[in-house]
Every structure is written in C-alpha cells, then in structure tokens.
N, C-alpha and C positions, 0 to 999 in steps of 0.2 A: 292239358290233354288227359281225357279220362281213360285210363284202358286197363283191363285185366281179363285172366286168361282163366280158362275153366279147365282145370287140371282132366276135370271128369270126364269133360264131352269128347265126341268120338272127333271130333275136327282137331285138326293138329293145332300147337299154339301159332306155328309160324304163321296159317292160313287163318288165325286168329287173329294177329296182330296184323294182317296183312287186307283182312277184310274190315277192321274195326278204322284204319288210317285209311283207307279210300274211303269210307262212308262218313266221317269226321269233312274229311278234304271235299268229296262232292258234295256235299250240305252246307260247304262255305264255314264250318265250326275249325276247321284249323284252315286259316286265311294262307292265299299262294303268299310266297316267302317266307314262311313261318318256320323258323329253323327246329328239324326233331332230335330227340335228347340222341345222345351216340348210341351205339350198338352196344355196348360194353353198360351204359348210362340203366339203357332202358331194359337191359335183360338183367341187371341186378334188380331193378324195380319190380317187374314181376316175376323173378322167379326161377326163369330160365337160361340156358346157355345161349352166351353171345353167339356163337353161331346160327341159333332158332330165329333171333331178333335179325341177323345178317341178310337171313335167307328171304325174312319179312321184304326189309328194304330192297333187295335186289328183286324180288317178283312186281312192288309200286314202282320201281323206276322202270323195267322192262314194260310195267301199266301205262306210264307216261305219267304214275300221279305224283313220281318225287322226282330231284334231280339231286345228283349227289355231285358235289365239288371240292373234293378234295379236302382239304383243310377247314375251307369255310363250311363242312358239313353237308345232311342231306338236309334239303329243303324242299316242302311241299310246295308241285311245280302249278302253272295254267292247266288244272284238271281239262275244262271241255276244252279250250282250243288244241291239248295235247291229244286227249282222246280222239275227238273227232278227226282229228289229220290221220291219228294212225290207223281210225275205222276203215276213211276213205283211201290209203293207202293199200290198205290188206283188203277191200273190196276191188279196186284198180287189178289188184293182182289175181284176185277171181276170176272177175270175168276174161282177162288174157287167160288166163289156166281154162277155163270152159270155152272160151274161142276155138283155142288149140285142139281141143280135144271134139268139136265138134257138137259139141250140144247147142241148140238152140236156145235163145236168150228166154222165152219161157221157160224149160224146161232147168236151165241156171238161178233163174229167179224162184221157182216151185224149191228148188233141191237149198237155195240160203233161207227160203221163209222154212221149209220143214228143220233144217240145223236151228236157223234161232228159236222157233217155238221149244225147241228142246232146251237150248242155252237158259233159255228163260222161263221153263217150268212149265211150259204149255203143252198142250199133244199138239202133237206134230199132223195137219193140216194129211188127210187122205192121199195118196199117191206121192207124197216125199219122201 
C-alpha cells in the first residue's frame, strides 16, 4: 500500500490518510479483506501520531470502507455493497424526515439534487 502524507498541504494528514485508503479500496488496488498495517504500524511509517492514523480508521469504518475486528485487525471491507446500503439507508431516512415535515416529494428531490451538486463540486441546480 502506497501512502504518504504532505506535511505542507492545508488538508489534514488524518483526511489524508483517510481519503488516499478509500480511493486505493474503491479502485479495487487494496482488495476487500486485505488486512491494514496497525495504527501504531502505520503512523510510525509516515510520520505521524497514532492518534492522526486512529482517527483515519474510525472515519473508513464509519464510511463502511474498513471493518475493524478486534485482534484480527482492521480490514478493508465490501466498499460498494457497504456503501450503497448505507446511501439507501440514509436516503430511507430522508425522505420520512421530508414526509414529516411536509414537503412535497419534488421539492425533496430539487433540495438532495441541489445538496449533492454541492457534495460533488457542482453548482448547485437554480432554486435549491
């Protein structure tokens, strides 16, 4: 696994290390169950305090891209089938939260497409 960290850039290392193991994980370059070096392992290697590297881990496992087990370490998990569950999970939960609230299912759909155009670097689509 290739990874290092840019002391200089304005991105933190933990969001370094946190973006460079999901972009490895989702291009299939570290295969699901592929065990990553410890926390301890991999922040002596670049550099930083094992806490930076801790913090990495716990924001891919909350991603769904690792799963950590204990002893047997963390392991890079089912990226898309774990993604995708938790996308249409937290969409489920959308649209109940906009039911409730009364907005109509256009106007729910306009207000996710204007948020992901932002998530994803786009402008955000007139009237969201």
């Amino acid at each position: 696994m290739q990874l290092s960290v840019d002391h200089d850039s304005p991105v933190p290392p933990y969001e370094q290390v946190r973006a460079r193991i999901s972009e490895l994980a989702h291009s299939g370059e570290l295969p699901v169950g592929l065990k990553l070096p410890t926390v301890r392992a991999l922040a002596e290697e670049l550099g930083l305090a094992a806490n930076t590297v801790a913090r990495a881990y716990r924001e891919l496992e909350s991603d769904g891209v690792v799963e950590t087990h204990g002893r047997r370490g963390t392991l890079i998990a089912a990226v898309g089938d774990t993604a995708h569950r938790m996308v249409a999970a937290k969409a489920a939960e959308y649209a109940r939260h906009a039911l409730r609230l009364g907005v109509t299912q256009e106007e729910a759909l306009e207000a996710a497409r204007g948020a992901l155009a932002v998530a994803y670097g786009e402008r955000a689509p007139q009237g969201a």
